[in-house]
C-alpha positions as CSV (number, residue, x, y, z in Angstrom):
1,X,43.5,-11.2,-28.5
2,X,44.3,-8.9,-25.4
3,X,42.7,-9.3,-21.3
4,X,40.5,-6.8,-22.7
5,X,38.7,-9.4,-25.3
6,X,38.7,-11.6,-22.2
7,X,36.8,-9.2,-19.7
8,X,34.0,-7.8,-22.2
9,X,32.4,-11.7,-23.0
10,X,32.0,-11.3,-19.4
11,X,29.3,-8.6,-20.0
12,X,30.7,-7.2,-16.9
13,X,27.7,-4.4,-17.0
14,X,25.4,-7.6,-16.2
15,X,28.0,-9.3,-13.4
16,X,27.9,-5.5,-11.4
17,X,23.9,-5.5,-11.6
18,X,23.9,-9.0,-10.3
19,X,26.7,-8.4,-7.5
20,X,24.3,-5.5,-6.5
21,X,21.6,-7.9,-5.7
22,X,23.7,-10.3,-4.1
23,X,24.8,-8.1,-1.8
24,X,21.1,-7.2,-1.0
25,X,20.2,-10.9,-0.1
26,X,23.3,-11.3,1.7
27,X,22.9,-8.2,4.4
28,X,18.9,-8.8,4.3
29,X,19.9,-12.5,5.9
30,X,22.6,-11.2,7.9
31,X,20.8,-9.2,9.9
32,X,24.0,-7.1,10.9
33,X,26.0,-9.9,11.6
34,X,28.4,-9.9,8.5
35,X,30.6,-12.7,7.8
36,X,33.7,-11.6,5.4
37,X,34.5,-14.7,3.9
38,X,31.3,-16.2,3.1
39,X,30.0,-12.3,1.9
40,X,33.2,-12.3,-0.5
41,X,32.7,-16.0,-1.5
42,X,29.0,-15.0,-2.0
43,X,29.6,-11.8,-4.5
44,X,33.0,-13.7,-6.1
45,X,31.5,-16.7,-6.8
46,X,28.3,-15.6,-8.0
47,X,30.2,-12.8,-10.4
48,X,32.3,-15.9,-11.6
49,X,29.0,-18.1,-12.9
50,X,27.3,-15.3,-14.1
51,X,30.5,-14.6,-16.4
52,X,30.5,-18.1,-17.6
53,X,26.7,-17.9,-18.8
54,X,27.5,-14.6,-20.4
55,X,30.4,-16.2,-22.0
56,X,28.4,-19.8,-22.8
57,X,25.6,-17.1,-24.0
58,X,28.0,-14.7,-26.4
59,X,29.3,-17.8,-27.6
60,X,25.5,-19.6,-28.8
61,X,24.5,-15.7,-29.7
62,X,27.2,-15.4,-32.4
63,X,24.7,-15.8,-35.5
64,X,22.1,-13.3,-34.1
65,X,24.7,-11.4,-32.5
66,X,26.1,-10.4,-36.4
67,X,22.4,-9.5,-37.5
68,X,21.7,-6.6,-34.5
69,X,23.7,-3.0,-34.8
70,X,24.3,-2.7,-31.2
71,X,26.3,-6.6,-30.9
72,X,27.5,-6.7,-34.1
73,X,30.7,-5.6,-33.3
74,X,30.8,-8.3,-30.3
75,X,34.6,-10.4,-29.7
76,X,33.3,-13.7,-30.7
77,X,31.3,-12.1,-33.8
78,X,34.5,-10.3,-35.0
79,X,36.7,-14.0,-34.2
80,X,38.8,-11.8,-31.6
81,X,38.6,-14.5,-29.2
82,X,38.6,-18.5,-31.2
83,X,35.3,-20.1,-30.2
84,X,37.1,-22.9,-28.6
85,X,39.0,-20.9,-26.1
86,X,36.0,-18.9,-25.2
87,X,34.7,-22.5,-24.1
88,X,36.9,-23.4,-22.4
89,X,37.2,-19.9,-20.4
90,X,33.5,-20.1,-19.6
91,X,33.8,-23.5,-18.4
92,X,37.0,-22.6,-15.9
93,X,34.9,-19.5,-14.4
94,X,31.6,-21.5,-13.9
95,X,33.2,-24.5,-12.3
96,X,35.3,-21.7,-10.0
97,X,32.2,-19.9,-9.3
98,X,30.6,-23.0,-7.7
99,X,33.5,-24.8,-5.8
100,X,33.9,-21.0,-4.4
101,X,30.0,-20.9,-3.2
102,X,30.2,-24.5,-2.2
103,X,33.4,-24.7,-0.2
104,X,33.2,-21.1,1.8
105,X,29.6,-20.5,1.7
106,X,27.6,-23.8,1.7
107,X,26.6,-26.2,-1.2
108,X,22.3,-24.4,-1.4
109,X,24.5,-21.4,-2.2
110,X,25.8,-23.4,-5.4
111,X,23.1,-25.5,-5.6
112,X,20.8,-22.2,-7.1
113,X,23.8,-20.5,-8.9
114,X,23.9,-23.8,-10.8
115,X,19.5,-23.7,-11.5
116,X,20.7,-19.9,-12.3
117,X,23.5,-21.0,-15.0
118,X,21.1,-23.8,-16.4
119,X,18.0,-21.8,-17.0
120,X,19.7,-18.8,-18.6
121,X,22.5,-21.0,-21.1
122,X,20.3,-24.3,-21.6
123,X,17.0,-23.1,-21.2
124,X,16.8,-19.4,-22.5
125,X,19.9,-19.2,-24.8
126,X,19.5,-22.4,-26.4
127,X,16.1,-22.4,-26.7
128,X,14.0,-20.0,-25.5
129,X,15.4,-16.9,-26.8
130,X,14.8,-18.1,-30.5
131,X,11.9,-19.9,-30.3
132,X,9.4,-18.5,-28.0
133,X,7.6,-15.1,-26.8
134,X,7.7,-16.6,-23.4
135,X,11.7,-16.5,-23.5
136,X,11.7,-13.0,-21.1
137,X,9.9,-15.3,-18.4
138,X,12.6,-18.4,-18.4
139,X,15.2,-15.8,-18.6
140,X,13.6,-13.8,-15.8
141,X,14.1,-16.8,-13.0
142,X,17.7,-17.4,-13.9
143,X,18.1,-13.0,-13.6
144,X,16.8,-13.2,-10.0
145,X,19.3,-16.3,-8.5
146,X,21.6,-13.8,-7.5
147,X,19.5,-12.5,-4.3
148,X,18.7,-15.5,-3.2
149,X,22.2,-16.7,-3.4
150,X,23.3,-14.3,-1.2
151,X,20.6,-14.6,1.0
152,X,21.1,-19.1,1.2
153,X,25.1,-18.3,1.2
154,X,24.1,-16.8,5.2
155,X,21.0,-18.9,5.8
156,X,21.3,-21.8,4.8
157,X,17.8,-22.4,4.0
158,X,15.3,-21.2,1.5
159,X,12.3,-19.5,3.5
160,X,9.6,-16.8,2.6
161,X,12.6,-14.0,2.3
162,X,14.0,-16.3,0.0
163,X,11.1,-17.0,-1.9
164,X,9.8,-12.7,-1.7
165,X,13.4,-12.3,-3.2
166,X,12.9,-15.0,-6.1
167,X,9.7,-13.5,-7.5
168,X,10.2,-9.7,-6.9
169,X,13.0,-10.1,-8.8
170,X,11.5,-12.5,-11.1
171,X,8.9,-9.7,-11.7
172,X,11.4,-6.9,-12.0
173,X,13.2,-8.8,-14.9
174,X,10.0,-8.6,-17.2
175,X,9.3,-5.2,-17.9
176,X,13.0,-4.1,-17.4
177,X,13.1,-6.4,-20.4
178,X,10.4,-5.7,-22.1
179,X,11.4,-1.8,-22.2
180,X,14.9,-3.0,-23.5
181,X,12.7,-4.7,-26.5
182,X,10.8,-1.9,-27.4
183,X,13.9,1.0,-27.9
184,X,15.7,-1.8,-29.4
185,X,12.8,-2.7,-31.4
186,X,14.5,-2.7,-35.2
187,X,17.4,-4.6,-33.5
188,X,15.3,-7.8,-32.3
189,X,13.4,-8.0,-35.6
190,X,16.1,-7.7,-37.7
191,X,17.8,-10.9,-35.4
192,X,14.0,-12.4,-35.8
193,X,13.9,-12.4,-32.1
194,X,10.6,-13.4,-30.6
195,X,10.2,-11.4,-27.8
196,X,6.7,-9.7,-27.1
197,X,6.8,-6.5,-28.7
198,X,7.9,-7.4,-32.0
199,X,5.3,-10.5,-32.1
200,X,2.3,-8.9,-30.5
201,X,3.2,-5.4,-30.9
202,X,4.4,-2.4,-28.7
203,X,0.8,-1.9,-26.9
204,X,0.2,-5.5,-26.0
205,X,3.8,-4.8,-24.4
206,X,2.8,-1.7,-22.8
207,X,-0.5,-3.3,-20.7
208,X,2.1,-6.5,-20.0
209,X,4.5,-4.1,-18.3
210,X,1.7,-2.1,-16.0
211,X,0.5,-5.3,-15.0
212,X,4.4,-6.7,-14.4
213,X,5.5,-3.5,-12.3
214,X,2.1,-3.6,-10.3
215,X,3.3,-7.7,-9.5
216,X,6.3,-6.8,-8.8
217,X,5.6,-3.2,-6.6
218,X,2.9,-5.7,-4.4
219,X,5.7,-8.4,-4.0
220,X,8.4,-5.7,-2.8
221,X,6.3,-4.9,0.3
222,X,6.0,-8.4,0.8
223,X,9.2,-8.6,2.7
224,X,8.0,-5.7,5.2
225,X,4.7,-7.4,5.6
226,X,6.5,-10.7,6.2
227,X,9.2,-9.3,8.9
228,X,11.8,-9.4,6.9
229,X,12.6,-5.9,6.1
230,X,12.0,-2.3,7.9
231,X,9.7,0.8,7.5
232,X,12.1,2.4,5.5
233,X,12.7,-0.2,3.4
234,X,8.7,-0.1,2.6
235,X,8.7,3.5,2.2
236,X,11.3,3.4,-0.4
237,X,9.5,0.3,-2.3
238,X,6.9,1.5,-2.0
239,X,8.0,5.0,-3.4
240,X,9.9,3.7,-5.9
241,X,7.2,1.0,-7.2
242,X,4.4,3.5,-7.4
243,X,6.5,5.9,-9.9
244,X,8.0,3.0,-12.0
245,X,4.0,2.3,-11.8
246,X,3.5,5.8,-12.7
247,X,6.2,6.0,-15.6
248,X,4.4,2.8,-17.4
249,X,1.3,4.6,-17.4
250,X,2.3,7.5,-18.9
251,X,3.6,5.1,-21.9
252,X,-0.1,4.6,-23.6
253,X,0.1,8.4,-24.4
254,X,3.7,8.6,-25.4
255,X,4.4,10.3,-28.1
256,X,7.7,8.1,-28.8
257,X,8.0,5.2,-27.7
258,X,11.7,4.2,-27.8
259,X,12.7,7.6,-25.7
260,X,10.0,6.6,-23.3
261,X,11.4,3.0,-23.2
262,X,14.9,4.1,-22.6
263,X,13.4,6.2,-19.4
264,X,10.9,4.0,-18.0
265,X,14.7,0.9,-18.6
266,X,16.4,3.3,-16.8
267,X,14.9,3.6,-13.8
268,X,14.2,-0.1,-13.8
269,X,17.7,0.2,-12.9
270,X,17.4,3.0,-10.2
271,X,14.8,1.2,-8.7
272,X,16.3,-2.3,-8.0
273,X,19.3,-0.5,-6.8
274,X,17.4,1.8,-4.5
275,X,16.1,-1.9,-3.1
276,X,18.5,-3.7,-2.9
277,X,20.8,-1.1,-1.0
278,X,17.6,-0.5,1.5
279,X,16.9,-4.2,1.8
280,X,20.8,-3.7,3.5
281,X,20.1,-1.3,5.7
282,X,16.8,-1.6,6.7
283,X,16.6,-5.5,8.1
284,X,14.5,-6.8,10.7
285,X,16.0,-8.7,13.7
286,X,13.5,-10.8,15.3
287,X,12.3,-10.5,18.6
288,X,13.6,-13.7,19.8
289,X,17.0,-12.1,18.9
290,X,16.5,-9.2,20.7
291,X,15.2,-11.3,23.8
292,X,18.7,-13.2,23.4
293,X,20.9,-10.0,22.8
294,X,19.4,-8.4,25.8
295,X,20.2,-11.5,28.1
């Protein structure tokens, strides 16, 4: 049992890609105006619940974990780390996590990394996950707290960015998943994991993602149509969306599936980074602002 042991059932791959998007929300809401302590308490805390649901969720995965090649060889599935002490570990990070948000930020901040924490270790991994092809959906909403976390932590308030943040990553979840599912196909059906491409098939999950990405591409200009974001910002999404878009297409004549997977999971990634750095840069201040700055 070494730090090591500790770190990994963190799934610290999953904290960065979250801290990415909290940062996004954050500086889209901040408008320039950048407050240290409540941007560190933002990406801290956040990091800190979603390493407790990653631990609650390696611990309730253990059984399936053993079943698929690429977590079989997981801490808790080995008994690195005693089941207990994972527990209790999880439980010390999540209730840091939200005293953090709470305290420096403000409680709304906590308030949705708590509905975050709740959907993705009560809802999806206890449930969900196992028992239903709709799983990717509840695990969806608790993948896109972490914008709107950052974006509450400076506002205070949930409004239409808030709510543009909440679906478009919401939307960006699904097919990001769904190409996950399809190149790790074998894996999920050996684990008897319901998700749609092993209980419909891998076409029924290729016409879900088109119609996801197109969702999602419309909802990504919504915060330029809304004033929330700049033309650049639109350019990008709108650059970005139309490939992904593109890519998903290309899919009904692929000739293999998992290598097209992998690409079109790949730059799922690209993308939501590509937005989430431009939603930084590219804000709006609005003209009431401007009226006050130039006073």
């Amino acid at each position: 049992m070494s730090l090591k042991h500790f770190i990994q059932i963190t799934k610290p791959g999953i904290i960065f890609g979250n801290v990415l998007s909290v940062a996004g929300g954050f500086f889209l809401a901040s408008k320039g105006h950048v407050d240290l302590a409540i941007f560190l308490a933002a990406m801290i805390g956040t990091s800190l619940v979603v390493a407790s649901g990653c631990v609650f969720n390696n611990c309730i995965d253990r059984d399936i974990d053993l079943k698929m090649e690429r977590t079989k060889n997981r801490v808790l599935v080995q008994g690195l780390i005693s089941l207990k002490l994972a527990l209790i570990f999880a439980t010390v990070l999540g209730i840091a996590g939200v005293v953090l948000l709470s305290t420096v930020a403000n409680p709304l901040a906590a308030l949705f990394a708590v509905i975050g924490f709740v959907i993705y270790v009560g809802f999806y991994s206890l449930y969900f996950k196992r028992k239903s092809v709709h799983g990717t959906l509840v695990g969806s909403l608790s993948g896109a707290m972490p914008p709107v976390i950052g974006y509450v932590a400076v506002t205070n308030s949930f409004d239409m960015a808030a709510l543009v943040l909440l679906v478009m990553f919401s939307l960006w979840q699904m097919p990001h998943s769904y190409a996950i599912a399809i190149f790790r196909f074998n894996d999920y059906r050996a684990a008897s994991i319901p998700v749609l491409p092993v209980k419909r098939g891998i076409r029924v999950a290729k016409k879900h993602i088109l119609l996801y990405i197109l969702a999602f591409l419309v909802a990504t200009l919504m915060l330029t149509f809304s004033g929330y974001a700049g033309m650049s910002y639109l350019a990008v999404a709108a650059a970005m969306g139309m490939y992904w878009l593109y890519m998903a297409w290309t899919g009904y004549k692929a000739v293999d599936d998992t290598v097209w997977a992998r690409k079109l999971f790949v730059f799922s990634i690209f993308t939501i980074t590509a937005l989430s750095v431009m939603m930084s840069l590219d804000f709006q201040v609005p003209k009431e602002l401007l009226l006050t700055y130039a006073h």
